[in-house]
C-alpha positions as CSV (number, residue, x, y, z in Angstrom):
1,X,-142.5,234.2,137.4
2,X,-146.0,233.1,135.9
3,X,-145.4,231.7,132.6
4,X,-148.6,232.4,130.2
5,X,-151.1,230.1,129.2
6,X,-151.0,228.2,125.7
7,X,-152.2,229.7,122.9
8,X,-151.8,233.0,124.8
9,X,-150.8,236.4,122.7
10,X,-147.5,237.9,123.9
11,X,-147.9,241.4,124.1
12,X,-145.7,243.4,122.2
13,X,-142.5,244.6,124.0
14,X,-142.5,248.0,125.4
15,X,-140.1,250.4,123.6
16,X,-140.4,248.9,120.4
17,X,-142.9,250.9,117.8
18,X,-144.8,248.8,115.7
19,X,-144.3,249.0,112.0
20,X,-147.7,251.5,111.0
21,X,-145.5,253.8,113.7
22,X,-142.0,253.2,111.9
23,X,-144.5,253.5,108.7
24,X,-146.2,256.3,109.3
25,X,-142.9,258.0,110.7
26,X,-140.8,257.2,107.8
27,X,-143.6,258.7,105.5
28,X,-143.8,262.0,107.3
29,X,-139.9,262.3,107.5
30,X,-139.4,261.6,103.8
31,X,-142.1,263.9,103.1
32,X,-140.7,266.6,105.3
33,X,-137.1,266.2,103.4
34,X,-138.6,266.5,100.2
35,X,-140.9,269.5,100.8
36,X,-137.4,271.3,102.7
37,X,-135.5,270.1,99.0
38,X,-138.2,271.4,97.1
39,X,-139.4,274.2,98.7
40,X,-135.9,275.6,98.8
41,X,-135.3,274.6,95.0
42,X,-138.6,276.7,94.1
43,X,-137.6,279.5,96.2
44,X,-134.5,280.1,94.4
45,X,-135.7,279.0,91.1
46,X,-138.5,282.1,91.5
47,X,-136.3,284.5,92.8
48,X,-133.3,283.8,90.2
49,X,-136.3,284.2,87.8
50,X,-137.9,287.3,88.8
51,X,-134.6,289.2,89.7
52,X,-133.5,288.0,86.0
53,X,-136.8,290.1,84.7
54,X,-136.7,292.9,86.4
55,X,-132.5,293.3,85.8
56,X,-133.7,292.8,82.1
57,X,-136.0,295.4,82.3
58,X,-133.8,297.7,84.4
59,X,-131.7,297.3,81.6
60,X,-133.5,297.6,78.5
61,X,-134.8,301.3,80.0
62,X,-130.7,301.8,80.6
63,X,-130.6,301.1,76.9
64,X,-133.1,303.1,75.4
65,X,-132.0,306.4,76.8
66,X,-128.1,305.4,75.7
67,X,-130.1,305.1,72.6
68,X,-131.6,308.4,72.2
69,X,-128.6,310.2,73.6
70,X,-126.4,308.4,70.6
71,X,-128.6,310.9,68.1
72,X,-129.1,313.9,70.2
73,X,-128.0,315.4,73.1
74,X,-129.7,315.2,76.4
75,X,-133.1,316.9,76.9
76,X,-133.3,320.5,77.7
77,X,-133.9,320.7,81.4
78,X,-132.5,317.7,81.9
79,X,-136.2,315.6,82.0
80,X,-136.2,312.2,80.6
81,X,-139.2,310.4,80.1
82,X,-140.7,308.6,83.0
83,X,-139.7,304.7,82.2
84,X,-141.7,301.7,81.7
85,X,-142.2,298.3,83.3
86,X,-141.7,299.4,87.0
87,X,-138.3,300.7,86.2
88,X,-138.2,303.8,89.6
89,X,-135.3,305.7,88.3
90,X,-132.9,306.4,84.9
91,X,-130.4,309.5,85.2
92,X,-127.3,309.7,82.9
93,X,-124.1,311.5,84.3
94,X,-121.1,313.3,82.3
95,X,-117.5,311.9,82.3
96,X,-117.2,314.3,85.6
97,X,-120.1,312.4,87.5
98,X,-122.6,315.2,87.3
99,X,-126.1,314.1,86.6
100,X,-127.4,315.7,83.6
101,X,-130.5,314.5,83.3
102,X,-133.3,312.6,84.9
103,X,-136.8,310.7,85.5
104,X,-138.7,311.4,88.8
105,X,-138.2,315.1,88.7
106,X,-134.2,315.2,89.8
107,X,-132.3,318.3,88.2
108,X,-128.9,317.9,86.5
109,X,-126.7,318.8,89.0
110,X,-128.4,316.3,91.5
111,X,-127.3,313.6,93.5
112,X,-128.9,310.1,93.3
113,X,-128.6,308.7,96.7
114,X,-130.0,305.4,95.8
115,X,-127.1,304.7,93.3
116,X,-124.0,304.6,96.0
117,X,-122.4,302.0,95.7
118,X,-123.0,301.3,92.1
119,X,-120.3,299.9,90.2
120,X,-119.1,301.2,86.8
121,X,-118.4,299.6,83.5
122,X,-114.8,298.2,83.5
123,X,-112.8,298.9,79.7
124,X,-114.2,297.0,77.2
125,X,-117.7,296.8,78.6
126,X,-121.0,298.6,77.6
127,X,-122.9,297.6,80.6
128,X,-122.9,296.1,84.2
129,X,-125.5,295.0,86.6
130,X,-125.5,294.7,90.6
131,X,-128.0,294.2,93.4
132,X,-127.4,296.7,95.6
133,X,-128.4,296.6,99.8
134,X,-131.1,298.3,101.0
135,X,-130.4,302.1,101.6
136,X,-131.9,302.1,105.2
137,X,-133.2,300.1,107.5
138,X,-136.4,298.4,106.6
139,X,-136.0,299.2,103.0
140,X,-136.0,296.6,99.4
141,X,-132.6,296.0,97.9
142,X,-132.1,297.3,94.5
143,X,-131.4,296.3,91.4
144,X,-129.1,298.6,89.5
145,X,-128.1,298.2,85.5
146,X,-124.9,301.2,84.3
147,X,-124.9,301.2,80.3
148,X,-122.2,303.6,78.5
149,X,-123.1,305.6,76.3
150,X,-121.8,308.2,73.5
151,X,-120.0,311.2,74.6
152,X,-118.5,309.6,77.5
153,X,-121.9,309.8,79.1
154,X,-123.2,307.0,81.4
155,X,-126.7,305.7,82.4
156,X,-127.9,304.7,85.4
157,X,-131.3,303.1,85.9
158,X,-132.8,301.1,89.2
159,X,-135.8,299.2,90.1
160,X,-136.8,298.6,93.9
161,X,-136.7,295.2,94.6
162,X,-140.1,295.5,96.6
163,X,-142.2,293.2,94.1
164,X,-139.4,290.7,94.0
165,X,-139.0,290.5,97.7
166,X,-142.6,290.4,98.7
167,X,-143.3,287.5,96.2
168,X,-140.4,285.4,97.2
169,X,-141.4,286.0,101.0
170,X,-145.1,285.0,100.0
171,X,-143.8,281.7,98.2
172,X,-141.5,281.3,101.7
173,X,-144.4,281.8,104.3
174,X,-146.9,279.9,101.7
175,X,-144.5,276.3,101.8
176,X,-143.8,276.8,105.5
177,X,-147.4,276.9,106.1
178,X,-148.0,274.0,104.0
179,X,-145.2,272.0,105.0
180,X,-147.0,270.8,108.8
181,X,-150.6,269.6,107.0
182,X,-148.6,267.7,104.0
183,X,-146.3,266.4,106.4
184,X,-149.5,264.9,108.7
185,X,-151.3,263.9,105.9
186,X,-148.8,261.6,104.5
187,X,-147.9,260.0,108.0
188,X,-151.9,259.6,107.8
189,X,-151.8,258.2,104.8
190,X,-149.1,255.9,105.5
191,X,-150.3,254.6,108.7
192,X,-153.9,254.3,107.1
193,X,-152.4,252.2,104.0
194,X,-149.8,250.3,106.2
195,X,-152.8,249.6,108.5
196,X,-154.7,247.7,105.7
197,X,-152.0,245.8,104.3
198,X,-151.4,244.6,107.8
199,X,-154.8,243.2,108.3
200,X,-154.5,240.1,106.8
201,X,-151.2,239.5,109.0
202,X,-153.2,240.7,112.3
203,X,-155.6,237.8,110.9
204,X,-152.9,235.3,110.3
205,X,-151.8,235.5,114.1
206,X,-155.4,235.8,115.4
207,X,-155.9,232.6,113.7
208,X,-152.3,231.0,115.0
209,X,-153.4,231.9,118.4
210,X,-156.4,230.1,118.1
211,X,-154.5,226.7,117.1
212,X,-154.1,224.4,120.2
213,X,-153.2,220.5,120.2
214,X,-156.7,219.8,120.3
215,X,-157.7,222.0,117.4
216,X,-155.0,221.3,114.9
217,X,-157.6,221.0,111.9
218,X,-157.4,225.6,112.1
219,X,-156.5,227.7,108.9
220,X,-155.6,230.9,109.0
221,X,-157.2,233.2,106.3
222,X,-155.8,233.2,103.1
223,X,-156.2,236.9,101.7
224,X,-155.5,235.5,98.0
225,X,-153.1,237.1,95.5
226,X,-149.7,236.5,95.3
227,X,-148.2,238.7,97.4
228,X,-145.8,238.2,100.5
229,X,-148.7,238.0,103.0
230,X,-150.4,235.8,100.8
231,X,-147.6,233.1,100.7
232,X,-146.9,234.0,104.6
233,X,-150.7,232.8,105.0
234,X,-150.4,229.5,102.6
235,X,-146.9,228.6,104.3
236,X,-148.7,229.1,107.5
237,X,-151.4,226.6,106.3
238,X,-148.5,224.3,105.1
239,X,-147.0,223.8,108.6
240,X,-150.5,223.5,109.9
241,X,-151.1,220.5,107.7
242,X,-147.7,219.6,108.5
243,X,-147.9,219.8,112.1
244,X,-151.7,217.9,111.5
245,X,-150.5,215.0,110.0
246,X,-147.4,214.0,112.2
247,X,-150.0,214.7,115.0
248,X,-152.7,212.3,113.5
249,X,-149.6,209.9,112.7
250,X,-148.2,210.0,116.1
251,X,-151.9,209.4,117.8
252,X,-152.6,206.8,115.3
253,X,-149.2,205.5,115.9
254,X,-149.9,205.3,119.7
255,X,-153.3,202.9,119.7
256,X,-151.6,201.0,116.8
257,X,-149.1,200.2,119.7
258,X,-151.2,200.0,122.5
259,X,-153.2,197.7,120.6
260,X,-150.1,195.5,119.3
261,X,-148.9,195.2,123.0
262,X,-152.2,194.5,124.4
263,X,-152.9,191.0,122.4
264,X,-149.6,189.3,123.5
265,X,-149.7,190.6,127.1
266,X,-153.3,189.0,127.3
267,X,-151.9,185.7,125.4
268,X,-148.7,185.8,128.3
269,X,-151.2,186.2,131.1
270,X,-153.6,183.7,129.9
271,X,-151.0,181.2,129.4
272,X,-149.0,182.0,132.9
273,X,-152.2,181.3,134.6
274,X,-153.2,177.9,133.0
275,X,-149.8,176.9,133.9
276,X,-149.9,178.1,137.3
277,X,-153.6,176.3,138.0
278,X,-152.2,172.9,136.4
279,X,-150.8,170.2,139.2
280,X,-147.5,170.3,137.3
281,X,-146.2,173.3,134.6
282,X,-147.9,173.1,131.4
283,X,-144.5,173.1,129.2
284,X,-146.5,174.3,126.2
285,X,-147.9,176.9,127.7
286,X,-144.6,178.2,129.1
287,X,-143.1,177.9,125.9
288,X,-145.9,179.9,124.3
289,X,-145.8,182.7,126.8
290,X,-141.8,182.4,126.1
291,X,-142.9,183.3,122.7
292,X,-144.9,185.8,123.1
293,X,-142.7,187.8,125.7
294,X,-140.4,187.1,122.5
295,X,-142.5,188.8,120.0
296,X,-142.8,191.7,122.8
297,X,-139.4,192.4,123.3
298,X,-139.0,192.6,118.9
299,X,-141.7,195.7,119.7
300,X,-140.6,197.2,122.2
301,X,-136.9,197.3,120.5
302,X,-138.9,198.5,116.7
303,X,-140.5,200.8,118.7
304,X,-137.2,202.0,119.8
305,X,-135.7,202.1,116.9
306,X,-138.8,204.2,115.0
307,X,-138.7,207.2,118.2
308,X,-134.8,207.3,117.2
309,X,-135.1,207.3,113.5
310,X,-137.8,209.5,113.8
311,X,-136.2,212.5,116.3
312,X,-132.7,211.7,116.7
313,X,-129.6,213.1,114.5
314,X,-129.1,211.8,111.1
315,X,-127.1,208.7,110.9
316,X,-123.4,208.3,110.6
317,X,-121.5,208.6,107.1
318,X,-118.8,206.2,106.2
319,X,-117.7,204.1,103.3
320,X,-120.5,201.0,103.2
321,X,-120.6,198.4,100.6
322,X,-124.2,197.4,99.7
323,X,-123.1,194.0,98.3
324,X,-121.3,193.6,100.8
325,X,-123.8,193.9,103.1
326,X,-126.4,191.5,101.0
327,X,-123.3,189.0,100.8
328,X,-123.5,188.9,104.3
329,X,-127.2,188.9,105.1
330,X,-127.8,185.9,102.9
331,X,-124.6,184.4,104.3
332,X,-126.2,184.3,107.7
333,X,-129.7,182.9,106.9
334,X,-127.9,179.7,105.7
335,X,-130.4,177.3,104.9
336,X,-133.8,178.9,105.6
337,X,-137.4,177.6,104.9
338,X,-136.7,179.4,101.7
339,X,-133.6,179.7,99.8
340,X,-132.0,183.5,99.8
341,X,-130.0,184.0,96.1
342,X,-127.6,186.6,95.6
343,X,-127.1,188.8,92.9
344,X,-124.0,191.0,93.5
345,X,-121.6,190.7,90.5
346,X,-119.6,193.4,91.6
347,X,-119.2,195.9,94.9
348,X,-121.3,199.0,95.1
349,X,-119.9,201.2,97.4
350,X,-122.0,203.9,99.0
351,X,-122.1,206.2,101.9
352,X,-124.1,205.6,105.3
353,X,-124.7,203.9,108.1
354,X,-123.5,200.5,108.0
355,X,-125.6,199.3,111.0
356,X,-128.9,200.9,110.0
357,X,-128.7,199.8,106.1
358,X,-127.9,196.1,107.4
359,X,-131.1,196.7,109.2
360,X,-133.1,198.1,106.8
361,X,-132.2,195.2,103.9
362,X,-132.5,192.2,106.7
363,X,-136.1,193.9,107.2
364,X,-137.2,193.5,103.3
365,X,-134.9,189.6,103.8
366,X,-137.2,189.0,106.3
367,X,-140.7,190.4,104.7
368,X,-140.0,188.7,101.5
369,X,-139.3,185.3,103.2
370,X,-142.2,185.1,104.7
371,X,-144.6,185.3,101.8
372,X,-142.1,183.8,99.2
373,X,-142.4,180.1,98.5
374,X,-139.6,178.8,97.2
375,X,-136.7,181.9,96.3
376,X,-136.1,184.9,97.5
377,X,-133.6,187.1,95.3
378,X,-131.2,190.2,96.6
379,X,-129.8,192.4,94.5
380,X,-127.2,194.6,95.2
381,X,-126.5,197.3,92.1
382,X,-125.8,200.9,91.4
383,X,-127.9,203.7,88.5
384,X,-127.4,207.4,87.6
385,X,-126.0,208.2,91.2
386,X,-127.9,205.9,93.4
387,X,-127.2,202.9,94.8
388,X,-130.0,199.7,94.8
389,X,-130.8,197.2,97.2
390,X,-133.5,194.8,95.8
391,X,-135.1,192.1,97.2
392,X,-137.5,190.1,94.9
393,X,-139.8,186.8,95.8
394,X,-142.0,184.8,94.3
395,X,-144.8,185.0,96.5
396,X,-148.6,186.2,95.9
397,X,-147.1,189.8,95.6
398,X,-148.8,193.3,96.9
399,X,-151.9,194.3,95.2
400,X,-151.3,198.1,93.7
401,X,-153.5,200.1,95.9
402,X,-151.6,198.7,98.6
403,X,-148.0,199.3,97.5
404,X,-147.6,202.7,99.5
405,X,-149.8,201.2,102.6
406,X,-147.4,198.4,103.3
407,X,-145.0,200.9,104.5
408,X,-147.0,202.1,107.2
409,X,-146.8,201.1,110.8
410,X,-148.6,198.2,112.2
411,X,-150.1,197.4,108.9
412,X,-150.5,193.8,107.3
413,X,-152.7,192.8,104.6
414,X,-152.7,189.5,106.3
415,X,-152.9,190.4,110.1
416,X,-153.6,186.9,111.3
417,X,-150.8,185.5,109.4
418,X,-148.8,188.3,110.2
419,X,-149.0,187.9,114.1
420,X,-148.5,183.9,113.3
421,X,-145.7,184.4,111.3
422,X,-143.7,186.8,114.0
423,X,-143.8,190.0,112.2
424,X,-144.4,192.8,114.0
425,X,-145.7,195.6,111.6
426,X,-143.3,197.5,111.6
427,X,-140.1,195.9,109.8
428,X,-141.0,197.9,106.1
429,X,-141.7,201.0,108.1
430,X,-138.5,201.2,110.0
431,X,-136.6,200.3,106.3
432,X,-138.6,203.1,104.6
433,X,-137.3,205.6,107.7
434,X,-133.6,204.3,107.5
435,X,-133.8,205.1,103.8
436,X,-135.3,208.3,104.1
437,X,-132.7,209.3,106.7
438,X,-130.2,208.7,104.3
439,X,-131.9,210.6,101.5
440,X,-133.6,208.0,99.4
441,X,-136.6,205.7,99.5
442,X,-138.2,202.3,99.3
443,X,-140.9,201.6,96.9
444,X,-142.8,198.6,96.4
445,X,-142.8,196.9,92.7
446,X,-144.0,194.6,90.5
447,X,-141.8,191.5,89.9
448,X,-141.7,190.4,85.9
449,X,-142.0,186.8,87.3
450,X,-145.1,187.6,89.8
451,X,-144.3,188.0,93.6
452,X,-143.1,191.3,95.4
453,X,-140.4,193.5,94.9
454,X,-139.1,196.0,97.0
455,X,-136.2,198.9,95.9
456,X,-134.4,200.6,98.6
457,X,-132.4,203.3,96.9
458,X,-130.2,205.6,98.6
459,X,-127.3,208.1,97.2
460,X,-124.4,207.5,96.1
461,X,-123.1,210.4,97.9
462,X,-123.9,211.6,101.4
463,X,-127.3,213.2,101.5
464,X,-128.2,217.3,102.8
465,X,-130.3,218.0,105.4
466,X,-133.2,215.8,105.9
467,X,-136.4,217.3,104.5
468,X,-139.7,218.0,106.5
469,X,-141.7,214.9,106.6
């Protein structure tokens, strides 16, 4: 299988919808759910409404002919009134069910088809209301109000339900006709505003894809603000700067060590080959390529150490004491060019790697001995959590603008006494990694009496997860 080119845009896997799609489809179904809630809420709030009307005015015609027949008897002829406010029909009927009088031109004596079914006041009630079917097929329902009244009379008046049911059909047809073009104009909607807000992302991985290893120095566009795409974009241009400086460092890092290796090589050669064109070997110059394949291997074994500290798992916890550990490192320099003093009045335990914190504090031994002149002081102590290693001399000291330069690789401030001395260039950088592994530092100070000083602190405790150089 073909494996795509770097820098190269997956394409997006099939089956998946993207998010304007999920978007867009969310808006259209939320819509959708709230125009079925509220289009059903409205329906029955306006029907409930209108049927509450006209049953009120049903009822208040019911009630004015009870009325009139409390003070008289009914009409002559048995012709009431016609009603008001769309009320179709009021009769009243006698204790015997006979209708006695009338509206709409119905005798006494007459039957009111549209009034079967109605119900009739139970005792203790003046009044009762109903919605009755539809009489016949295709016909309104009806709304029917009884009132008693004096003489053992009762009153009967209906409205046709026709308005009622032809406006709460209009309201039905109306929000089902609405519901498709509200429904596509908020997925629209969605997908046009989801669309926008994604354009700075679509930006952000145009630029990614543009960012090869020979074009590290790419940004992606920062859209401003402080939104989440905004700090998407500037912890994008974090890792970029990130990913830019351990690339410069490791290139850098590379013809630093090409070009440390190159000048002994040449000096072994050089010398090999004057001793192999003398009569008899040149002792001196075996010696000196003996030296120099010397100061090779301390490289090649610093540069080891460096591509382990750098990529390879943190170190090792256990119980370690630091003045312990200075005890012995001044122990073993015995009696030395110049004298190593010891200033440990008490242990200070810790927790790390034995081997690589030996390592680290002979690496500041061995930097301050060879600029010191006569003493070289190691303190061992403990402050507020952390634990100190600090090794003092009385040298020339490091200028300030130089005090955070030292701890890079392959640098001297004296490179010719450097390389004469057998330093390497890399013995504060490798203690400035092993204390960093453990969660601290090395710093470079000011000694009150002149000279150098250089603090390696570390934690009392055992350190988190390493940070992100």
């Amino acid at each position: 299988m073909a494996r795509p080119r770097p820098g190269a845009v997956r394409p997006a896997a099939r089956g998946r919808p993207g998010i304007r799609a999920c978007t867009a489809a969310a808006a259209a179904l939320a819509m959708a759910c709230v125009l079925a809630a509220g289009g059903l809420w409205l329906h029955a709030l306006l029907r409930a409404n209108l049927l509450d009307n006209t049953t009120g005015r049903t009822e208040l015609a019911a009630r004015k002919v009870a009325a009139q027949l409390d003070v008289r008897t009914p009409p002559p002829g048995g012709r009431l009134p016609a009603p008001e406010n769309g009320v179709d029909l009021v009769l009243v009927r006698d204790a015997a069910g006979r209708t006695v009088a009338s509206t709409g031109g119905t005798g006494p004596g007459a039957t009111a088809p549209g009034l079967d079914g109605a119900p009739r006041p139970d005792h203790g009630e003046d009044s009762v209301s109903a919605v009755l079917p539809p009489a016949h097929p295709g016909g309104h329902r009806r709304a029917v109000v009884v009132v008693q009244a004096p003489g053992a009379h009762t009153v009967y008046a209906m409205t046709v339900l026709g308005d009622v049911d032809d406006a709460t059909r209009a309201v039905a047809v109306g929000l089902l006709a609405g519901a498709p073009p509200l429904t596509g104009f908020a997925a629209a909607l969605a997908w046009w505003v989801t669309g926008r807000a994604l354009r700075p992302v679509d930006a952000i991985r145009t630029g990614l894809a543009a960012v090869t290893s020979s074009e590290l120095d790419r940004r992606v566009p920062d859209p401003g603000g402080a939104d989440e795409i905004a700090r998407l974009a500037r912890t994008v241009n974090d890792t970029l700067d990130r990913l830019e400086h351990a690339d410069a460092r490791q290139r850098q890092f590379t013809a630093d060590a090409s070009h440390e290796l190159r000048n002994p090589l040449a000096a072994v050669r050089s010398r090999l080959e004057v001793a192999l064109a003398a009569d008899r070997p040149d002792r001196e110059s075996v010696e000196a390529a003996l030296a120099e394949t010397d100061r090779l291997q301390r490289i090649a074994a610093d540069l080891l150490l460096l591509a382990r500290l750098d990529g390879g798992p943190p170190p090792r916890t256990e119980p370690v004491d630091l003045a312990l550990l200075a005890a012995e490192d001044v122990a073993r320099r015995g009696r030395a060019r110049v004298a190593a003093r010891l200033d440990a009045p008490a242990p200070v335990p810790a927790a790390g790697d034995p081997a690589r914190l030996e390592r680290a504090l002979a690496n500041l031994v061995d930097n301050a001995v060879r600029h010191a002149r006569t003493e070289v002081v190691v303190r061992a102590a403990g402050a507020d959590g952390w634990v100190l290693l600090e090794v003092t001399d009385d040298g020339p000291g490091i200028p300030e603008a130089d005090r955070e330069r030292v701890f890079e690789r392959f640098v001297r401030l004296d490179a010719d006494r450097g390389r004469a001395a057998g330093g390497t260039g890399l013995g504060l950088a490798i203690a400035r990694e092993i204390a960093r592994a453990h969660g601290g530092d090395v710093r470079a100070l000011p000694a009150p009496a002149g000279g150098a000083r250089l603090v390696l602190r570390v934690p009392r405790r055992p350190p988190g997860p390493r940070p992100p150089s």
